[in-house]
N, C-alpha and C positions, 0 to 999 in steps of 0.2 A: 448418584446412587439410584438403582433401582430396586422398587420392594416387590419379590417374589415371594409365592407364595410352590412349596414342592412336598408335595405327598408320593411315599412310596409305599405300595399296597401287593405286601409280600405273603407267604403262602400261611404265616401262624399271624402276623399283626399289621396292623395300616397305621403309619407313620403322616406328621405333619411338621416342616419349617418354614416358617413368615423372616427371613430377612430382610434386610438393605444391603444388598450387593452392588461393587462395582469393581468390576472385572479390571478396567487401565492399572487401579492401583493396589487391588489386591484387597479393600477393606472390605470386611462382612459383620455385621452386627446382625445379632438373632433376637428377634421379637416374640418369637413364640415358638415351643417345641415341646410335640404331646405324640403320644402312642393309646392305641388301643389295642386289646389282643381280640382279633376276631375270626381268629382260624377259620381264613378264605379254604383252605387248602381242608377240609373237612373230609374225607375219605374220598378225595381225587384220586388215590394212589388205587384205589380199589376200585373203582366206579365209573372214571372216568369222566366225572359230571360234577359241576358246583352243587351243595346241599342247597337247599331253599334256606334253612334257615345260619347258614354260613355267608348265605348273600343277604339277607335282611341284617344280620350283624352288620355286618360290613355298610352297609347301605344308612343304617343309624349312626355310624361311625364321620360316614361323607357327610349326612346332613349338619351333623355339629360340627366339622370343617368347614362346611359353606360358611358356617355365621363367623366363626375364628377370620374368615378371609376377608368376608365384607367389612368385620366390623377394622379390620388394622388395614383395610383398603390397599390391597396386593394389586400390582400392576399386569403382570404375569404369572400365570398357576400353569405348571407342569404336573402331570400326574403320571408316575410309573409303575407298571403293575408288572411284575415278576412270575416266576415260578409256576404256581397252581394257574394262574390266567391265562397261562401259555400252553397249558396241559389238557384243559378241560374241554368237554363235547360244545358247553351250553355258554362257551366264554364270551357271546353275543349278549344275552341276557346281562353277563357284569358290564360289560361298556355301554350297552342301552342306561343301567340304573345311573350309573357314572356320569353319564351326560346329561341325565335329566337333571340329576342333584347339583353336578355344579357348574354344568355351562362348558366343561374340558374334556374332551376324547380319551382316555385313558389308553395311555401309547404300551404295548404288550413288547416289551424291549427283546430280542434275542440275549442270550446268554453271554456273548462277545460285549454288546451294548452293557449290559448289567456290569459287568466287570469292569470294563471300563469309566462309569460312573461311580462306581465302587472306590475304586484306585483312585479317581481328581478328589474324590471326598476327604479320604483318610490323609493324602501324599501332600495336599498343599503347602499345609502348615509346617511340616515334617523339616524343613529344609532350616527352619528356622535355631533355637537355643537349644534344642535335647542332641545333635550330634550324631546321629543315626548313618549308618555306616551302609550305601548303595551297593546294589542294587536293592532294592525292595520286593520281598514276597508280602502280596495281599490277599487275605485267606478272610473272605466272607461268608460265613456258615449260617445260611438261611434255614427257614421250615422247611423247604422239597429240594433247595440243590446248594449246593456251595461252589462260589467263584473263587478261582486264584488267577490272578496277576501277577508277571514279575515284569520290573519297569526302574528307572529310576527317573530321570525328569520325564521321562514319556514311556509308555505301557509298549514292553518287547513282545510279551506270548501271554496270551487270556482263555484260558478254559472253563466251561462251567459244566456241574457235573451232578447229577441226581441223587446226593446224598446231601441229609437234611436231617434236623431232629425232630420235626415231626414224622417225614417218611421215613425215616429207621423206625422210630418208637411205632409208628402205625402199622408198619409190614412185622416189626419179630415182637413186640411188647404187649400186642392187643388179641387174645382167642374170643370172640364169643362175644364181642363189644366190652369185655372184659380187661384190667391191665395186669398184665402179668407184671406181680408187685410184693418185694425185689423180683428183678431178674435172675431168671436162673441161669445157669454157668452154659448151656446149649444154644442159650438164644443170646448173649453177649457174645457169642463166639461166631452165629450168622449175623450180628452185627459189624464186627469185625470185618468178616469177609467181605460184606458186603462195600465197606469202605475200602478196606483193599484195593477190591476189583475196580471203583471207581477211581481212587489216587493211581493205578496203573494206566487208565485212561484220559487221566490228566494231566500225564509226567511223559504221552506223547506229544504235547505239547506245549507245555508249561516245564522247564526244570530247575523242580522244587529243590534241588540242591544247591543250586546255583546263587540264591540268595544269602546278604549280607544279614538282614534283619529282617524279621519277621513280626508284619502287624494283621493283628487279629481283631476283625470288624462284627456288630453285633450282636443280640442279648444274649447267645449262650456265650460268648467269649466274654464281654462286659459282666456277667452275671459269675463267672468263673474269677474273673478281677473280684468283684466283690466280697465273695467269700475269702479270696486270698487274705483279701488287706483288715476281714476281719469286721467288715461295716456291719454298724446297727442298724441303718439303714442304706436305698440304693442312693446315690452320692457321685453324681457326673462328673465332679470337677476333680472329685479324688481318684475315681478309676481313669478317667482319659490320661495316656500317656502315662499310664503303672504297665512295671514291666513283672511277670509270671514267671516263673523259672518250671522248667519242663519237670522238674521233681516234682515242684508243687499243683503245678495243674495233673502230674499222675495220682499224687495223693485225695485230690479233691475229686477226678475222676473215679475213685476206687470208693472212696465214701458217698458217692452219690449213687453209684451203682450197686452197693450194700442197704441204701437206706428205703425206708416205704414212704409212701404217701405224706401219712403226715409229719413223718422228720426232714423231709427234703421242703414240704411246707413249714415250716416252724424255721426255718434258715431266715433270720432279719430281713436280707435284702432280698431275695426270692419274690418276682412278682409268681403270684398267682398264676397266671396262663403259662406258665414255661416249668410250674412243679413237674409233671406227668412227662415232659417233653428233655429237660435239663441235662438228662446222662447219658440220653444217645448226644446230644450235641457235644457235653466232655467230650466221648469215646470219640466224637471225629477231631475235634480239636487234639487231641493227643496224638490220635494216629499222622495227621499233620504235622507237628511236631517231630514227630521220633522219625519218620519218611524224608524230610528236609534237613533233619543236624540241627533243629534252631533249637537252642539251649534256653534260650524263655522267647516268650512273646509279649511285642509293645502293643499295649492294647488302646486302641480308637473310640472314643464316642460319634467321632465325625468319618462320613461313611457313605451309601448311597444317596442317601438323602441327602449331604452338604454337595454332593456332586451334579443333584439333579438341580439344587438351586445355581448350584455356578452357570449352567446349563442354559438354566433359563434366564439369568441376565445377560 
């Protein structure tokens, strides 16, 4: 067994896992698994530039990782940084803070790369007692882009594509630093498009119809589980591997996009950092859905991040 240690530092939150991995036989045991929302991705979309104070988040974030790392004494730490890292003018400044804090280069994966970690993360376990019927579409819906894979023991065609729940809600939801809140019916509808146009350029090389089943990776999908199943609180071991049925993720898309502030806050399992951001991420996850035929979606806890640990042992 090897103990790694795999951060993935995506465009709304920076993720940590500390396993024992060993790849000959398949086993993984998790020792530690913690997130923080530190919205790296801070009006990247409009600016072009990390905010200072989206990188000092982020940078308070790494240093309480360093200690998580040393103290469970990781042999190997992989660090991958996604989306907003790969966007920004000043993306020297995050790998500078990144190496000072914890001794690892922070690797700025292309979008092909992401995917394909995405896919080892979700797919491994997949083979095993739930029955899931090949090929597999893997539909990762980050803060700035969203990956699909379709694969079944190995990854066929990988797209990744500039829709996101933080860059929808920050290009049609925000006038004035202001949220437009509820949305109104003009600006859910340049939401719309906007997904669209990117699921058209996805489906030149990904076809999303083509898949058996459909799993659906990270907190807006997880956080979509959640409400499904009804939790008082968020609850990993009961969303991993709960399946949504495409009724029910339109229903909860529709109610998230009717509610304000504080009724999308007041939802039990609702973190915090994802209130303001939660109903463009439905609208993509839906519009995914209804583009592909998948009549629900098996939803993952294990995801980029179980992929970058396989990775690194």
């Amino acid at each position: 067994m090897t103990r790694v240690a795999a951060i993935d530092c995506g465009t709304n939150s920076i993720r940590l896992l500390v396993a024992d991995v060993d790849p000959a036989t398949g086993d993984f045991t998790e020792l530690d698994r913690r997130m923080e929302i530190v919205r790296l991705g801070q009006g990247v979309d409009r600016t072009g530039r990390l905010a200072p104070e989206a990188l000092e988040r982020t940078f308070d974030a790494c240093r309480a990782y360093a200690a998580v790392i040393k103290e469970l004494g990781a042999e190997r730490v992989r660090f991958v940084a996604t989306s907003a890292s790969r966007d920004a003018e000043n993306s020297d400044t995050f790998v500078r803070g990144v190496l000072d804090i914890l001794g690892v280069e922070p690797e700025v994966v292309t979008g092909a790369q992401e995917a394909q970690l995405s896919f080892d993360g979700a797919t491994k376990e997949l083979a095993g007692g739930d029955h899931l019927e090949k090929p597999y579409l893997v539909v990762d819906i980050g803060g700035g882009s969203t990956e699909f894979v379709v694969g079944d023991d190995r990854v066929r065609a990988a797209r990744s594509v500039d829709i996101g729940c933080v860059r929808m809600t920050e290009r049609h939801l925000v006038v004035d630093g202001a949220a437009v809140d509820p949305p109104t019916p003009d600006r859910i509808a340049a939401i719309r498009a906007d997904i669209g146009s990117a699921l058209d350029l996805a489906e030149e090389t990904v076809p999303l119809a083509s898949a058996a089943t459909l799993v659906g990776l990270a907190g807006t999908v997880t956080t979509v589980a959640a409400i499904a199943l009804g939790l008082e609180e968020y609850d990993s071991e009961a969303i991993h591997h709960s399946r949504v049925s495409l009724e029910r993720v339109r229903e909860i898309t529709e109610r998230l996009l009717a509610s304000t502030h504080e009724e999308r806050a007041a939802i039990p399992a609702m973190h915090p950092g994802r209130v303001d951001v939660i109903a463009s991420g439905a609208l993509v996850l839906l519009a995914v859905m209804e583009r592909s035929g998948a009549r629900e979606v098996v939803v993952s806890e294990h995801d980029i991040l179980d992929g970058i640990a396989w990775s690194a042992a």
